[in-house]
Structures are given as C-alpha cells and as structure tokens.
C-alpha positions as CSV (number, residue, x, y, z in Angstrom):
1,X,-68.4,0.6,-138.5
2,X,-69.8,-2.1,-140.7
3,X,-73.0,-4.2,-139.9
4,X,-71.0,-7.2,-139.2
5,X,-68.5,-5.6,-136.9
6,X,-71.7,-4.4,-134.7
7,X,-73.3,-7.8,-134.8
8,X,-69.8,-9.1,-133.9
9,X,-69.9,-6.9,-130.7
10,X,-72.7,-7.2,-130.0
11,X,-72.5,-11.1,-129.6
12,X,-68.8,-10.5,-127.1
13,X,-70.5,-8.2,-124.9
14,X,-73.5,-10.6,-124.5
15,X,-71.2,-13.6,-123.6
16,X,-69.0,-11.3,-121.5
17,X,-72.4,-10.3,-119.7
18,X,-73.5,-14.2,-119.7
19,X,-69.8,-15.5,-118.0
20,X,-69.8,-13.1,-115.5
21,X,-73.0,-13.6,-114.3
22,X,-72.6,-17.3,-114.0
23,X,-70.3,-18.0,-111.2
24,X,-67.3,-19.9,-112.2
25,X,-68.9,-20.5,-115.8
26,X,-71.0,-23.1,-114.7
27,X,-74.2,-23.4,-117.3
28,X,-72.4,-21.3,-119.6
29,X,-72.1,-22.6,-123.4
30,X,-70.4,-20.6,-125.9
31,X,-71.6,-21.0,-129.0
32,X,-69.1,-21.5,-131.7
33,X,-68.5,-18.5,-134.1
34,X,-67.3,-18.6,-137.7
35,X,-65.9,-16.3,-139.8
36,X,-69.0,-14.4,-140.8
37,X,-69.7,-13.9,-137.2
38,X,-73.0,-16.1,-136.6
39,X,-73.0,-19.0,-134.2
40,X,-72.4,-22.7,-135.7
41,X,-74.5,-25.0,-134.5
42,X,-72.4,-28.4,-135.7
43,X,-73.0,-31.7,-133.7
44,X,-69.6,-32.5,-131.7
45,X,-67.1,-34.2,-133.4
46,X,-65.5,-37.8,-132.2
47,X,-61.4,-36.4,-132.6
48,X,-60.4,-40.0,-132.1
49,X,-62.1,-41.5,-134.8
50,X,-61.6,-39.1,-137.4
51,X,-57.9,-39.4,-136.7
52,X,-58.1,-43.5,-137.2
53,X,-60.8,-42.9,-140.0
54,X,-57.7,-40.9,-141.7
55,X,-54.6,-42.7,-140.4
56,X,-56.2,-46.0,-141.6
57,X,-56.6,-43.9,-145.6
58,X,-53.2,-42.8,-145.1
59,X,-52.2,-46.5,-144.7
60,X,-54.0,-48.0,-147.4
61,X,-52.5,-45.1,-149.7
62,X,-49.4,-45.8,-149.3
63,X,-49.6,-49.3,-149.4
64,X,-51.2,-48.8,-152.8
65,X,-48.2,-46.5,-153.9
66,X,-45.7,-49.4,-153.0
67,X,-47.8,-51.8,-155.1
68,X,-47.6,-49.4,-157.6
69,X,-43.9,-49.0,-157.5
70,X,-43.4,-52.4,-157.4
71,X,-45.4,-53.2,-160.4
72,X,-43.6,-50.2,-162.2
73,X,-40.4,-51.6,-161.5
74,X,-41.7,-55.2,-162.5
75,X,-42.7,-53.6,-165.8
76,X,-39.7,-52.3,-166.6
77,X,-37.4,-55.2,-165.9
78,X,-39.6,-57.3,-167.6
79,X,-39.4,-54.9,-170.9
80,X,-36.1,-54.7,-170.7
81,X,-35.4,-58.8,-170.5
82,X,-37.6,-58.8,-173.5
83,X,-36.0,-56.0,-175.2
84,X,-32.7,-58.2,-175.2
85,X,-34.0,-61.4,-175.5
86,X,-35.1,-60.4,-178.7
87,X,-32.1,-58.6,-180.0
88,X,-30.2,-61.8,-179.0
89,X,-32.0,-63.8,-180.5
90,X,-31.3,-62.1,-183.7
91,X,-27.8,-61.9,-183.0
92,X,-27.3,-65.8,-182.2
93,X,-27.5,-66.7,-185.9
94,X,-24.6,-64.4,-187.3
95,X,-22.4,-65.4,-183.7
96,X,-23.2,-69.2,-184.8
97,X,-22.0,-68.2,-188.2
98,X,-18.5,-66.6,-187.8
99,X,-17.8,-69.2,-184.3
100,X,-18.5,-72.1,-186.9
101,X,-16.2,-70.7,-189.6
102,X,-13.6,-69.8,-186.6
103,X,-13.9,-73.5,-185.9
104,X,-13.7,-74.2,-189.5
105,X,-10.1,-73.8,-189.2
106,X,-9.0,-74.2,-185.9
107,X,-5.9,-76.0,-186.8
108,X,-4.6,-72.9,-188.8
109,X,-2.1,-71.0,-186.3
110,X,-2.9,-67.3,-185.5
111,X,-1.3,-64.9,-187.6
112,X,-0.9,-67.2,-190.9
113,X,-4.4,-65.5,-192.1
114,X,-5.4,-62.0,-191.0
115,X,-9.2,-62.7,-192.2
116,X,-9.0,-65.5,-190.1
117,X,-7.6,-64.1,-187.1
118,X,-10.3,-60.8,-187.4
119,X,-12.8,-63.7,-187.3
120,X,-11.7,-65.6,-184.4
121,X,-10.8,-62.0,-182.7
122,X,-14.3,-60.7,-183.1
123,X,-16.0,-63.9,-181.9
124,X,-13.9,-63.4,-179.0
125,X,-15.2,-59.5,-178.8
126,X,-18.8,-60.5,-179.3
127,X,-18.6,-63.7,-176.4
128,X,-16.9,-61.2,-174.2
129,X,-19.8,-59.1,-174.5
130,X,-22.4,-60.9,-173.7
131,X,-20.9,-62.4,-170.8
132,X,-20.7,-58.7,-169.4
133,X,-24.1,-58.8,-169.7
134,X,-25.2,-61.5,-167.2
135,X,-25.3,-63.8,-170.7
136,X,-23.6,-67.0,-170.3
137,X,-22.6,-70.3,-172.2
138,X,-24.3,-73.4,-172.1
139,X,-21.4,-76.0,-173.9
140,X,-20.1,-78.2,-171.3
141,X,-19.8,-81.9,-172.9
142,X,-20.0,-84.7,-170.2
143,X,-22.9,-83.2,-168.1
144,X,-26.0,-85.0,-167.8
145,X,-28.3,-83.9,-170.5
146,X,-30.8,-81.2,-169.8
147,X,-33.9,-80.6,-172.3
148,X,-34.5,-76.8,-171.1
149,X,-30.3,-76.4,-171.9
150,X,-30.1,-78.7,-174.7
151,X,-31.4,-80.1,-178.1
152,X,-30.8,-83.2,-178.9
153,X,-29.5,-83.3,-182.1
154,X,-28.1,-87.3,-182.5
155,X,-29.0,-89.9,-179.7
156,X,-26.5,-92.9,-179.3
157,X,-26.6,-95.5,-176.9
158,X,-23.8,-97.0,-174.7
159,X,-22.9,-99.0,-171.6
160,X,-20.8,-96.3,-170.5
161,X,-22.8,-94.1,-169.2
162,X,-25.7,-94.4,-166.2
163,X,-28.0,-91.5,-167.7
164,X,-28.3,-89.5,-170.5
165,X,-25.2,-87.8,-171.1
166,X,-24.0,-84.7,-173.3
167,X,-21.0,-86.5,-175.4
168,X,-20.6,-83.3,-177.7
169,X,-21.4,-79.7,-178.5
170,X,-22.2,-78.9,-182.3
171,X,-23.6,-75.5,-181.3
172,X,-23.2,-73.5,-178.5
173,X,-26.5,-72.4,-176.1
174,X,-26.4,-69.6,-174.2
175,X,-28.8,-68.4,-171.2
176,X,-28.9,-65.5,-169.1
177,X,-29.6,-66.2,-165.4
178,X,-32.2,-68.3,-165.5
179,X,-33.7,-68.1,-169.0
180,X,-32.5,-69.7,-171.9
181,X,-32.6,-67.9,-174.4
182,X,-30.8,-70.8,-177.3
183,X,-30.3,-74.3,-176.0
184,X,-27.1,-76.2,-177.1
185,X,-26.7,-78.1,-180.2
186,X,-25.7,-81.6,-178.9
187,X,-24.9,-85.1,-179.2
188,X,-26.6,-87.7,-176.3
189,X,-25.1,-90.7,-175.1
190,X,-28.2,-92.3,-173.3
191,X,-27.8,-95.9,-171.1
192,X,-28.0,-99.2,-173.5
193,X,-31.2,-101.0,-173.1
C-alpha cells in the first residue's frame, strides 16, 4: 500500500470514529477531501449567485453573438448592393446606347432588318434582366416631377399644369427598391408664373 492510500484510511476511520461517537451527527463537520486526499479548507460558496453571476454572462454572450450576426449579415447585403450598383452603373451607358438606336428607328417594322431586330431583341433581354433582379424603370411621363427620380434636362412653363410635371422621357432611369441608381432623362412642364 502506497503512503497516500494509508493517509486516505487513516482519515475514514477517524471520521467513522468521530460520527459514531457523536449522537445523531450533531457537532460533527466533515472536512472536504480532494483528490490527493488532504482536507480543503475553502470558504462556502453562495450556489445562487454564482448561478446568476453566470446566467447573466450567458445572456450578455449571446446577445453579443446576435449583434454580431446581425452586423455580419448587414455587411454582406450592403457589399452586395454595392457590388451591383456598380456593375450597373457601368452597364447603363451601353443599355442607353442600343435602347436609343432601337428608338432610332422605331417606325421600321420587325423583321425588315435582322440587325435591327437583334438590337431591339437584346434591349428587351437586357430590361428583362434587370427587372428579375428587383431593378426597375423610372419613365413614366405625366407624373409630378421628382428630383431624386429625375433630371431635368429642359424646363418649360404652361398653364396646364398645377405643379411641376414630367411631359417627356429622353432617357430612361432606373432604381432598385429604394435606391436610384440613374435618374430619368426628362423634360418639365412647371406652372406659368
């Protein structure tokens, strides 16, 4: 038998002697024992608090997490809107392009010219696209003019109208929920003075 398996018995027989000489326990303390076999003499512990002390940690790490998450994810989305925004905006200038020679000769029937026709049928392909994509038109004439959707491109006045009015579209806008990401080309019709 090893030293500590003696000390070790030696300490259960002296707190079997101890108990049974105390009637019912009474005055008896046990001392705590830890793995080595001596007696830990530690202050006593409050259960309760240490429990809230770690519940309330537990609570403020996951709350942390979430904000975390949600910044991640706020992150992303806002890389991602940027990522198009500026691939669109690239894009806009050769869309203008082929839509304005498309309107170019928009009294020539379908089928008379095939270069034509590819034209008009990839404008179509392209506008498809984007609306897919959450990317909409902005070319309504007759609405009341709106400087975040439109640019003013000629201003007329007339006694028709009550307010600033869009009379015509030179160049389509387009916006994506909403962000704008190319106001209209258009022609205002404001109130006469």
């Amino acid at each position: 038998m090893t030293r500590d398996h003696e000390k070790r018995k030696i300490e259960i027989n002296d707190r079997r002697e101890r108990e049974e000489a105390a009637p019912d326990g009474e005055g008896v303390t046990t001392p705590a024992v830890d793995d080595a076999g001596s007696a830990a003499s530690e202050a006593p512990v409050d259960w309760q608090a240490k429990a809230a002390e770690y519940l309330d940690l537990a609570q403020r790490k996951e709350a942390e997490l979430r904000n975390y998450r949600k910044r991640n994810q706020q992150d992303l989305q806002d890389a991602r809107r940027f990522a198009v925004e500026g691939l669109l905006a690239d894009l806009f200038p050769a869309l203008d392009g082929l839509a304005q020679a498309a309107h170019t000769y928009r009294d020539k029937p379908d089928g008379e010219d095939p270069l034509l026709d590819g034209v008009r049928r990839t404008v179509r392909s392209l506008e498809k696209a984007l609306l897919r994509h959450g990317v909409e038109k902005i070319n309504e004439a007759g609405v009341p003019y709106d400087s975040h959707l439109h640019h003013a491109l000629n201003v007329e006045e007339s006694a028709d109208v009550t307010c600033e009015t869009v009379a015509e579209v030179y160049v389509e806008g387009f916006r994506m929920g909403n962000v704008v990401l190319k106001p209209a080309m258009v022609r205002v019709v404001k109130p006469a003075a």
